[in-house]
C-alpha positions as CSV (number, residue, x, y, z in Angstrom):
1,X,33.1,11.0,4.3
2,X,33.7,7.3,3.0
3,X,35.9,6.5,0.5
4,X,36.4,3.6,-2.0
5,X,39.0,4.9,-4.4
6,X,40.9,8.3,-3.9
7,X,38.7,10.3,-6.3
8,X,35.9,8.6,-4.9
9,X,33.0,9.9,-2.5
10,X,30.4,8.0,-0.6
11,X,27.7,10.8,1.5
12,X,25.6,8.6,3.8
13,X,23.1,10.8,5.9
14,X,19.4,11.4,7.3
15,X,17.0,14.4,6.6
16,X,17.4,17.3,8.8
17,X,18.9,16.7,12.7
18,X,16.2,17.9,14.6
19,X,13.4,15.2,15.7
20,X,12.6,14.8,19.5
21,X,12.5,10.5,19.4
22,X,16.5,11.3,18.1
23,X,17.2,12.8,21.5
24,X,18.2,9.9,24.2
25,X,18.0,7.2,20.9
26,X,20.7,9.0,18.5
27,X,21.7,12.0,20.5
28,X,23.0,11.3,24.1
29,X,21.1,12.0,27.4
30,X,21.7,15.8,28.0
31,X,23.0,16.9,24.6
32,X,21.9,20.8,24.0
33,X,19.6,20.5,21.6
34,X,21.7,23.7,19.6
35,X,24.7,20.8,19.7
36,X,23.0,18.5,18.0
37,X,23.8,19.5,14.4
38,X,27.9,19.3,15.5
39,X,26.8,15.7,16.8
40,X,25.6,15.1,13.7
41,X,27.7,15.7,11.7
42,X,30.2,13.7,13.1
43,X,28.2,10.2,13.4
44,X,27.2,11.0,9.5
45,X,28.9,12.3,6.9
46,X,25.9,14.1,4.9
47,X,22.6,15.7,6.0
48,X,19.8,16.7,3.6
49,X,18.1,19.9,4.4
50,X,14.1,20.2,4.3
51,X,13.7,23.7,6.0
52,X,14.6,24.8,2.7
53,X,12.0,23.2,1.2
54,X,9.6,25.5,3.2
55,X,10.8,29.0,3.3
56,X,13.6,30.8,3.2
57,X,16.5,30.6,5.3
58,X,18.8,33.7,6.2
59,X,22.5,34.1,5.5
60,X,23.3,33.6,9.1
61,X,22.1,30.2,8.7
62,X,23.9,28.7,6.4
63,X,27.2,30.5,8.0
64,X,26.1,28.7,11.4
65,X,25.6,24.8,9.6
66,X,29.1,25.5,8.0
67,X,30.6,26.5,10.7
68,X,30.0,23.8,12.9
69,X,30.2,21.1,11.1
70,X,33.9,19.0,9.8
71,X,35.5,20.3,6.5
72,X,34.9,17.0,5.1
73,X,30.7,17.3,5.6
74,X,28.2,18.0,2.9
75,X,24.8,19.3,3.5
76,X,22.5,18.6,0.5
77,X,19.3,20.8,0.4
78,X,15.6,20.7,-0.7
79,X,14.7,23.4,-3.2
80,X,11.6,25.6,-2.2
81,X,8.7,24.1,-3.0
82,X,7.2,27.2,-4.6
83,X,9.6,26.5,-7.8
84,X,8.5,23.0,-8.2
85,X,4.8,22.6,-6.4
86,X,3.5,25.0,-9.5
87,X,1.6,24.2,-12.9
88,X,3.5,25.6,-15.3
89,X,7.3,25.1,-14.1
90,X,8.9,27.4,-16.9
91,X,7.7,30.6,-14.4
92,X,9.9,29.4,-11.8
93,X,13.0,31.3,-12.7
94,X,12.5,34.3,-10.2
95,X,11.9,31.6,-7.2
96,X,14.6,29.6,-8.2
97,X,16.8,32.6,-8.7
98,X,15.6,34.1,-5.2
99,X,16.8,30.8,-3.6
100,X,20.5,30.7,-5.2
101,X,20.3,34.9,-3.5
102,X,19.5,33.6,0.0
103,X,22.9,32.7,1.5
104,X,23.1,29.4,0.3
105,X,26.3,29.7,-1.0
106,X,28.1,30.7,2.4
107,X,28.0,26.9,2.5
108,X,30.8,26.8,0.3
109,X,32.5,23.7,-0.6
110,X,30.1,22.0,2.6
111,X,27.1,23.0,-0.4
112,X,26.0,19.6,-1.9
113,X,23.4,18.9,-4.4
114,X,19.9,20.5,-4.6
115,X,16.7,18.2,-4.2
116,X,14.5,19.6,-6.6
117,X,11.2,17.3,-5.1
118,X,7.7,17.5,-7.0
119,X,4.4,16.2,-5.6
120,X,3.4,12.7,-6.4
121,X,0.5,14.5,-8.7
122,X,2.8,16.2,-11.1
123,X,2.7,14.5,-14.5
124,X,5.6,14.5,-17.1
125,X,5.1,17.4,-19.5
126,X,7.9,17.3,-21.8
127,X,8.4,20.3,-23.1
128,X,7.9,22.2,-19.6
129,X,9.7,19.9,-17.6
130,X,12.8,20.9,-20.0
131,X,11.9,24.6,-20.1
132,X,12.2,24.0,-16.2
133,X,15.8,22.3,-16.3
134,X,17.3,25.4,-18.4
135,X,16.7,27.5,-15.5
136,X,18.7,25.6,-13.2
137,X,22.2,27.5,-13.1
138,X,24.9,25.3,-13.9
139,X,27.1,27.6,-12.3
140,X,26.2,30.4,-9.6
141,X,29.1,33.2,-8.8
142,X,31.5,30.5,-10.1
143,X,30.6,27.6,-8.0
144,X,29.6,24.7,-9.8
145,X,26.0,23.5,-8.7
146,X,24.7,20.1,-8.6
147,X,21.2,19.4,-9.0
148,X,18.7,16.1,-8.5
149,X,15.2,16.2,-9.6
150,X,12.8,14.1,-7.2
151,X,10.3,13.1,-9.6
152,X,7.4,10.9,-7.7
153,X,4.7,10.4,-10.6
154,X,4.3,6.8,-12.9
155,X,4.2,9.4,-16.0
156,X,8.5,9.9,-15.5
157,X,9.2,6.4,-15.7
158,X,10.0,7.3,-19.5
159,X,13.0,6.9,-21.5
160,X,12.6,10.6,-22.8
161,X,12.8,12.0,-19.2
162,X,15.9,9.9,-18.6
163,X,17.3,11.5,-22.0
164,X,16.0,14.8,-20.6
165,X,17.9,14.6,-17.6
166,X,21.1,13.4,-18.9
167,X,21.3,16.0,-21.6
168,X,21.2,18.7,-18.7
169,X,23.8,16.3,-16.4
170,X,20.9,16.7,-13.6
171,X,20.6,13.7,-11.4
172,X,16.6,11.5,-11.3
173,X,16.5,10.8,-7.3
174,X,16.5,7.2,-6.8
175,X,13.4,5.9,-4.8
176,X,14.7,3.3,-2.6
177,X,12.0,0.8,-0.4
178,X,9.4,3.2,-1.3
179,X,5.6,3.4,-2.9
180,X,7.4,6.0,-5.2
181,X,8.5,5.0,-8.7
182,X,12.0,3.7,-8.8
183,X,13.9,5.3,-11.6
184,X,17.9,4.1,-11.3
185,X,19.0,5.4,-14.4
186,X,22.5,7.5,-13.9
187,X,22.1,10.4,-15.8
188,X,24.9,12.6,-13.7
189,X,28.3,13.2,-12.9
190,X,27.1,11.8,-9.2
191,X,24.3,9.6,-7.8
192,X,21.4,10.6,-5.4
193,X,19.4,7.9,-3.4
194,X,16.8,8.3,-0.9
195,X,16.2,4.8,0.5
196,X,12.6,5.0,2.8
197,X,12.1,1.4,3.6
198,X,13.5,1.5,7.2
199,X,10.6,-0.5,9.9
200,X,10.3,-0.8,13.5
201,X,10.9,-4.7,13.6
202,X,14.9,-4.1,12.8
203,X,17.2,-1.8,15.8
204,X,18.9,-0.5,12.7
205,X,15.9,0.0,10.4
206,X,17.0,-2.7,7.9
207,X,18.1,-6.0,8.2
208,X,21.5,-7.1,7.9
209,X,21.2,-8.1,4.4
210,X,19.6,-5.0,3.0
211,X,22.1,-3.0,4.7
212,X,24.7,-5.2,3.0
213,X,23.0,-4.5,-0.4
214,X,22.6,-0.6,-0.4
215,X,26.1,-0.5,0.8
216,X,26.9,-2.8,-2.1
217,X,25.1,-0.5,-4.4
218,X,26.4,2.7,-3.1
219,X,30.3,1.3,-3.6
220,X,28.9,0.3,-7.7
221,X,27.9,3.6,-8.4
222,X,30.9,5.1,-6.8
223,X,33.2,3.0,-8.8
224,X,31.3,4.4,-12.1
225,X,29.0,1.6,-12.7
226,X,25.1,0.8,-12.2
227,X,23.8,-2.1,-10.0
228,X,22.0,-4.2,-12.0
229,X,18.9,-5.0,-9.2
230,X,17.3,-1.4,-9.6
231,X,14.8,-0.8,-12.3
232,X,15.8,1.9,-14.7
233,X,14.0,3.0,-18.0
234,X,16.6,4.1,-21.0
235,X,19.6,3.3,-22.6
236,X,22.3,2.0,-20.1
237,X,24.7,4.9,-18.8
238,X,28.4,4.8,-20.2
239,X,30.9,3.5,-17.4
240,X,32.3,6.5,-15.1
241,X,36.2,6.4,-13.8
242,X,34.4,7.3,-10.2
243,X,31.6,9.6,-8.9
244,X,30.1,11.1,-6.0
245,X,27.5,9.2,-4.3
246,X,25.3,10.8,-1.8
247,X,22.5,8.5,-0.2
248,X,20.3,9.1,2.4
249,X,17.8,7.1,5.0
250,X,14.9,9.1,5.0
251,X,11.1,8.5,6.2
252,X,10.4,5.1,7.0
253,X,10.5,4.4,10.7
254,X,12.5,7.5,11.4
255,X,13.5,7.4,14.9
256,X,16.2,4.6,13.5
257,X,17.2,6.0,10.1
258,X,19.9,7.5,12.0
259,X,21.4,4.0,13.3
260,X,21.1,2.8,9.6
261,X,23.0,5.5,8.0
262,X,26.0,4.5,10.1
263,X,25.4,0.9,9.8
264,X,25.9,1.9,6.2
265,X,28.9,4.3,6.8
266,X,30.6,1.0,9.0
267,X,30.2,-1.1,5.8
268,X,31.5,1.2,3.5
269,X,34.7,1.6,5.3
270,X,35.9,-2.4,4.7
């Protein structure tokens, strides 16, 4: 975990922490492949989860991440794609309510926010895309839950879905170095950034000064403001005392998204 100010968090991660080119690159020569999580987790300080994305994972699971990973780590997770790959989103309650029954809360404090991601073909639809949001528990057994939509269609890049969002405190997934839309508005207690512009031609995926930049970015949000080089689409978010930021290298060239995450993890410690 990185910190700025004392209330302040900064997450800086990959997706998953199993990928073959990782092992003799990231991982060391001879690592168990069932250690490389514990590696992991302590090169980075946050790891988004995308076997959730695609079925359901058993209790044990989530016990076994928890367990061997620091106090201070945070695994974010995808939300199965059968609540949000669907036509009509306000019949998603009993998949999304089968998902908060799977385990995922023997994460416990290590549970960070849920990726809610939709198909680059799914349109803005006002009124279900809100029917959708009041089926996301803000709470579940008393544990507060954080969740980020990862909207990927022109049709969001509306000031009403930025109003949508912020009414239900959900996060909009920021679209970093990407073909995605880039929606930056802050429209949540904490910040969620996918940045997916890593490339061969660099040994840590981005060049010195774009490293420098998202790290810059990262500390803004983290100090309760907005950088003011990412587009965004409504009304300008109120200045926050401090706020979770949680930002991760994903696609890309992937084989160094690794070595970029703690490029960025380096910076954010000066």
């Amino acid at each position: 975990m990185t910190t700025s100010k004392k209330t302040t968090r900064i997450y800086v991660g990959v997706g998953g922490w199993t990928f073959e080119p990782w092992r003799g690159t990231f991982y060391p020569e001879g690592l168990a492949q069932k250690r490389e999580l514990e590696y992991a987790s302590r090169a980075l300080t946050s790891i988004e989860v995308n076997g959730t994305f695609y079925g359901a994972q058993k209790p044990a699971s989530f016990i076994k991440w928890r367990d061997e990973t620091p106090d201070d780590f945070v695994l974010s997770l995808k939300a199965p794609r059968y609540a949000t790959n669907r036509r009509v989103l306000a019949d998603a309650g009993d998949t999304i309510e089968r998902f908060f029954g799977s385990g995922v809360l023997e994460l416990k404090d290590k549970l960070g926010p849920i990726n809610w991601q939709f198909a680059p073909t799914k349109k803005f639809d006002p009124e279900d895309f809100e029917r959708f949001l009041e089926l996301l528990p803000a709470k579940v057994e008393g544990r507060a839950i954080r969740h980020a939509l990862e909207v990927r269609h022109e049709s969001f890049c509306d000031p009403q879905f930025v109003e949508l969002a912020r009414k239900y405190g959900v996060a909009v997934v920021i679209a970093g170095d990407s073909k995605y839309p880039q929606i930056a508005d802050v429209t949540a207690p904490f910040v969620y950034a996918r940045i997916m512009g890593t490339t061969d031609k660099q040994a840590k995926g981005y060049a010195k000064a774009a490293l420098d930049r998202w790290a810059a970015r990262a500390q803004t949000w983290a100090e309760g403001g907005s950088p003011d080089d990412l587009q965004t689409f409504g009304r300008a978010a109120p200045k926050a005392k401090a706020r979770d930021v949680f930002l991760y290298v994903i696609s890309g060239h992937k084989v160094v998204n690794p070595a970029a995450a703690v490029a960025l993890i380096e910076r954010l410690k000066k």
